[in-house]
C-alpha positions as CSV (number, residue, x, y, z in Angstrom):
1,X,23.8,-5.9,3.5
2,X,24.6,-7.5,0.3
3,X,21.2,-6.5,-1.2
4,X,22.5,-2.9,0.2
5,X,25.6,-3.7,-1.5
6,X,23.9,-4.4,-5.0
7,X,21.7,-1.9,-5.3
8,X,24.6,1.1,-4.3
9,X,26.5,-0.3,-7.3
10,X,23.7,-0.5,-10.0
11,X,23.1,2.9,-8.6
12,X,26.7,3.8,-9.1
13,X,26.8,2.3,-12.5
14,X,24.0,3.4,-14.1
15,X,22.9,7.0,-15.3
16,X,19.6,6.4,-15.3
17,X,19.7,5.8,-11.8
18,X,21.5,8.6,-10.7
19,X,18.8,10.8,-9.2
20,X,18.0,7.4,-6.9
21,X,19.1,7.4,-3.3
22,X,19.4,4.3,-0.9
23,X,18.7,4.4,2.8
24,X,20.1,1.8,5.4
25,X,18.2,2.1,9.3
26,X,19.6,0.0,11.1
27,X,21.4,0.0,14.5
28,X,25.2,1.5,14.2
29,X,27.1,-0.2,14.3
30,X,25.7,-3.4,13.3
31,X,25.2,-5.9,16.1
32,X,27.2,-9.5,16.6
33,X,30.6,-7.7,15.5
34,X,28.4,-7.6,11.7
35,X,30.1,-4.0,11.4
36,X,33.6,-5.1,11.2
37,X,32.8,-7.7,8.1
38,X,31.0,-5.2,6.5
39,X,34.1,-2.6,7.0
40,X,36.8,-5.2,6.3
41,X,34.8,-6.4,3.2
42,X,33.3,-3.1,1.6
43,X,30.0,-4.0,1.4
44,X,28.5,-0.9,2.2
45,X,30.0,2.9,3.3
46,X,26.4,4.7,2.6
47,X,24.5,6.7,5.1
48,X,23.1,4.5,8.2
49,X,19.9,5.8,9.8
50,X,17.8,5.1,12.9
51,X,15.1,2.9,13.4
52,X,13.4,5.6,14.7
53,X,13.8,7.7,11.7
54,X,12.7,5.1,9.2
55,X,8.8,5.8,9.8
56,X,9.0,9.7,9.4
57,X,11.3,9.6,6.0
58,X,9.0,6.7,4.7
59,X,5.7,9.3,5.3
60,X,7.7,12.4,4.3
61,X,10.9,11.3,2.3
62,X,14.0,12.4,2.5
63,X,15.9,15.5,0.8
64,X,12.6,15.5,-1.2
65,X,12.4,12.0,-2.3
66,X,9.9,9.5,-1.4
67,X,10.6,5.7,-1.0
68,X,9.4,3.4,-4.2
69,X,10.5,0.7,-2.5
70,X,10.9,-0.9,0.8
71,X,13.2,-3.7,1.5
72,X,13.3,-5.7,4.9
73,X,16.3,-7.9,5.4
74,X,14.5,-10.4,7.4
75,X,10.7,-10.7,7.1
76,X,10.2,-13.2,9.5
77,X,11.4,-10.8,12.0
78,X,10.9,-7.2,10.9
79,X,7.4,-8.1,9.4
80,X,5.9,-9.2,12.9
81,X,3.5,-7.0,15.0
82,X,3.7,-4.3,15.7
83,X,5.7,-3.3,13.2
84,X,3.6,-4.8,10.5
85,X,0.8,-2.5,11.4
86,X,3.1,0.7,11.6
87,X,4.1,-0.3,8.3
88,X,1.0,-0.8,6.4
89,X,-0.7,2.3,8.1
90,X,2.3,4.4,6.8
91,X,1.5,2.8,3.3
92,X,-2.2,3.4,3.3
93,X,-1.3,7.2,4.4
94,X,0.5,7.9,1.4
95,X,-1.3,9.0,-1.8
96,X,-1.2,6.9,-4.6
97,X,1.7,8.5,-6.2
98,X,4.2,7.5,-3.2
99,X,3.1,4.4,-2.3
100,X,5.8,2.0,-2.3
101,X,6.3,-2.0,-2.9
102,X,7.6,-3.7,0.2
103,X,10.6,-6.6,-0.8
104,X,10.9,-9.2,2.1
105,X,14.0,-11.2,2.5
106,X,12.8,-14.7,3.6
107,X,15.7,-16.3,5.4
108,X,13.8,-19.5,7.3
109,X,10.7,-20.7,4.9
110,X,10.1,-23.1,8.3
111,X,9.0,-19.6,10.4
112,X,5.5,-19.1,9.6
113,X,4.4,-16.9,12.3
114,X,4.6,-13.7,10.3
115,X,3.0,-15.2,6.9
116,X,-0.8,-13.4,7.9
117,X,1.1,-10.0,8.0
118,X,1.5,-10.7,4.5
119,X,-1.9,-11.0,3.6
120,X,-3.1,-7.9,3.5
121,X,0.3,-6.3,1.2
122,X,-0.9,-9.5,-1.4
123,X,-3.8,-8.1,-1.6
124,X,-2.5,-4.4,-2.0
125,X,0.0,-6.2,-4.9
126,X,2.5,-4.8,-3.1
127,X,4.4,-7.1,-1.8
128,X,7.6,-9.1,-3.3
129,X,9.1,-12.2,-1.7
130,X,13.0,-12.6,-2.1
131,X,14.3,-15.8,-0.1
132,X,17.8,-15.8,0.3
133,X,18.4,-19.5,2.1
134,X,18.1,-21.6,4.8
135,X,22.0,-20.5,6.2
136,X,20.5,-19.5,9.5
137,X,18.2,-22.6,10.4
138,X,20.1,-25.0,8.9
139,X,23.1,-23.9,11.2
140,X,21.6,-23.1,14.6
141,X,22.6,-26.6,16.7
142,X,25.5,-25.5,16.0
143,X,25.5,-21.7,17.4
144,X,23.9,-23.2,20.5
């Protein structure tokens, strides 16, 4: 959400962005009580959409728009089959014009299991990595 959180306010501040839109599908409200942090701290108040919309705006965009840019919060989780295949079919459906770049958000660099989904968006050069940190492996004894 904070990467939600950043781009709504470069959106907000800038003119030249002001013709941009940004699209949050997740589950509403956000599992684990995540909803009321991200009330109580402002993070986000945009529009929330369904999972299952996510694949039908991404082939047909939304109030017109098409997506430029993809970002997953968690690779290692939303990048594993099947959805890795829904995804990159979507992205070889589109023309050229509305093809977009996919950002992942790599939380544990120890979870390799998803890295071969990525080979095929390297080779597309349409892939970005964006690790975050380590918060979640480093702490899980402790959430046991």
């Amino acid at each position: 959400m904070a990467v939600a959180w950043t781009i709504g306010r470069i959106f907000q501040r800038r003119q030249r962005f002001e013709d941009n839109s940004l699209h949050v599908y997740a589950p509403y409200p956000f599992y684990f009580d995540f909803q009321d942090t991200v009330e109580a701290a402002g993070v986000y108040n945009g529009s929330h959409r369904s999972f299952e919309q996510f694949l039908p705006d991404l082939l047909h965009g939304v109030d017109g728009k098409h997506f430029d840019m993809v970002v997953l919060g968690t690779c290692e989780v939303d990048l594993r089959p099947p959805a890795h295949e829904e995804l990159l079919a979507a992205w070889h459906a589109l023309d050229e014009e509305h093809k977009f770049k996919l950002v992942c958000i790599v939380h544990d660099a120890t979870d390799d299991f998803w890295f071969p989904s990525t080979r095929e968006w390297v080779r597309l050069g349409a892939l970005r990595l964006l690790p975050i940190s380590q918060q979640c492996v480093m702490h899980q004894p402790q959430l046991s």
